[in-house]
C-alpha positions as CSV (number, residue, x, y, z in Angstrom):
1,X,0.0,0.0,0.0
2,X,1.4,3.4,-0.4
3,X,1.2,6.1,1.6
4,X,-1.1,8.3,0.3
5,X,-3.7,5.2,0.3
6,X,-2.9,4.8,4.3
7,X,-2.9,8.1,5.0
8,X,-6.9,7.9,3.4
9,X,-7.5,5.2,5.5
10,X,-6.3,7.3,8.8
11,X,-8.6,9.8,7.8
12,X,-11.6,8.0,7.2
13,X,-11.1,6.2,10.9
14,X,-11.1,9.3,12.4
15,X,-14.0,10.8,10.7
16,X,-16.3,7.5,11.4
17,X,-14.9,8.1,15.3
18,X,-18.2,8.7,17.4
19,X,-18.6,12.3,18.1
20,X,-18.8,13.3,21.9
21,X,-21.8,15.9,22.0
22,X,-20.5,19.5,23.9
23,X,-17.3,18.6,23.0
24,X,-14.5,19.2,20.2
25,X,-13.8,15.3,20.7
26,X,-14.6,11.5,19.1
27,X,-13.9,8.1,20.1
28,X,-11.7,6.2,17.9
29,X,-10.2,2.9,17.5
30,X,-6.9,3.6,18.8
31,X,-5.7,0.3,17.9
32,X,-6.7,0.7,14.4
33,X,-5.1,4.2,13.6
34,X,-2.0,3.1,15.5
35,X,-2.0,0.0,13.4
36,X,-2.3,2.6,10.3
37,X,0.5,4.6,11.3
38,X,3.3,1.9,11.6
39,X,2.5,1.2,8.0
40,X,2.6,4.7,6.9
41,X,6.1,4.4,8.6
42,X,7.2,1.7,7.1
43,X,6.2,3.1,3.5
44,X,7.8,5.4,4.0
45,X,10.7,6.1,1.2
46,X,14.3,5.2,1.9
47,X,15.1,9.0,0.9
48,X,13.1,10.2,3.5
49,X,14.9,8.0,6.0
50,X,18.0,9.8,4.0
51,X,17.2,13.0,4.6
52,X,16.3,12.6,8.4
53,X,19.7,10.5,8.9
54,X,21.4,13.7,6.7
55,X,19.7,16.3,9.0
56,X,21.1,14.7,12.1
57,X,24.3,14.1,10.5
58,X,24.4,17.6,9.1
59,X,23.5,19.0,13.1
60,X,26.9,16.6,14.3
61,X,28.9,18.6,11.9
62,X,27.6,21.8,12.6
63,X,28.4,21.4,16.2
64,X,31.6,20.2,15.5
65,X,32.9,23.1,13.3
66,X,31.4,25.1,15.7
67,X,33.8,23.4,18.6
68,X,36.6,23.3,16.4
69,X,36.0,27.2,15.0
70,X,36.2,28.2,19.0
71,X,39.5,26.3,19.4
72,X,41.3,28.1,16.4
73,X,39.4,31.5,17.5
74,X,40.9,30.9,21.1
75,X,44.7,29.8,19.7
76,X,44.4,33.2,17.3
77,X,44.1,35.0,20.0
78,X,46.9,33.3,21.7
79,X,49.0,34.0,18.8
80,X,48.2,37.3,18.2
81,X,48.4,38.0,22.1
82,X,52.4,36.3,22.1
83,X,53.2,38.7,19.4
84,X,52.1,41.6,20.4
85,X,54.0,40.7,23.5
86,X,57.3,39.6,21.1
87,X,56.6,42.9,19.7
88,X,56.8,45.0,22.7
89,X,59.8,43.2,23.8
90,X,61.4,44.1,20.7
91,X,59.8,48.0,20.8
92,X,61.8,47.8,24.7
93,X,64.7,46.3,23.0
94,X,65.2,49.0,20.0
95,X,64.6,51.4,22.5
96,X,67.5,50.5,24.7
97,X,69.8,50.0,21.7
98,X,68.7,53.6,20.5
99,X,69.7,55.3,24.0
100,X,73.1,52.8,24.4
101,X,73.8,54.7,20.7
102,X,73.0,57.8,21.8
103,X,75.4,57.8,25.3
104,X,78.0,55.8,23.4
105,X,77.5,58.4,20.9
106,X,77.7,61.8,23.4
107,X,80.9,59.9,24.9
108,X,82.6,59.4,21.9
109,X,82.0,63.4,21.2
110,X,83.3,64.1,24.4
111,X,86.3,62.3,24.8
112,X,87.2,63.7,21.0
113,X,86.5,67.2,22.3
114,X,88.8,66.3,25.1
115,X,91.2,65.0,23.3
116,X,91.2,67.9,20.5
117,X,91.2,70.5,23.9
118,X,94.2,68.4,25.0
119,X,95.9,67.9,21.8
120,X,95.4,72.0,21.6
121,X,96.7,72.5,24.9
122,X,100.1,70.4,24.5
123,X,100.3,72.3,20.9
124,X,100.3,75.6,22.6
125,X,102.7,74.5,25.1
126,X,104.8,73.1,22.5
127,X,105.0,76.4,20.7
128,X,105.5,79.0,23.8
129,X,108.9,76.2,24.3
């Protein structure tokens, strides 16, 4: 039988259910209609089957790339978080280096001034000799 026969047959069970006066109710023969609806189950097509086991299959997935989007979010961040920290280590280090220049470079221009005011000064007493 296929389903749309069974489906008919559900129908027409419930329609000749006795009607309870007052009330938006009708006795039925529970049995039958169950019977009814384990045979529209099991005419039911494979691809339907399918598509339920591929909606549940599909929800698996989805959950996992969701867990697995959240652990490479989380190690980004990690990642970007070390090298902003590698970064500021290196802003400190170029820093340093520029100012150990920069004295090396004011001690070098003193010691030549002192050595041209000394070099001038033996000069001079060179020349009054």
């Amino acid at each position: 039988m296929n389903i749309i026969s069974l489906l008919d047959i559900l129908e027409d069970e419930l329609e000749k259910g006795v009607h309870i006066p007052f009330a938006s109710r009708a006795l039925i023969d529970r049995e039958r209609c169950l019977e009814i609806i384990k045979d529209i189950r099991l005419s039911l097509p494979e691809e339907i089957k399918q598509a339920e086991w591929i909606k549940k299959e599909q929800q698996r997935i989805l959950m996992e790339a969701q867990r697995e989007a959240e652990a490479v979010t989380a190690e980004a961040e990690e990642r970007i978080k070390a090298l902003v920290d590698e970064n500021e280590i290196t802003q400190n280090a170029y820093q340093q280096s520029r100012h150990i220049l920069e004295t090396a470079q004011e001690n070098a221009k003193e010691i030549r001034l002192g050595a041209k005011e000394y070099a001038d000064a033996i000069l001079e007493d060179v020349e009054l000799y």
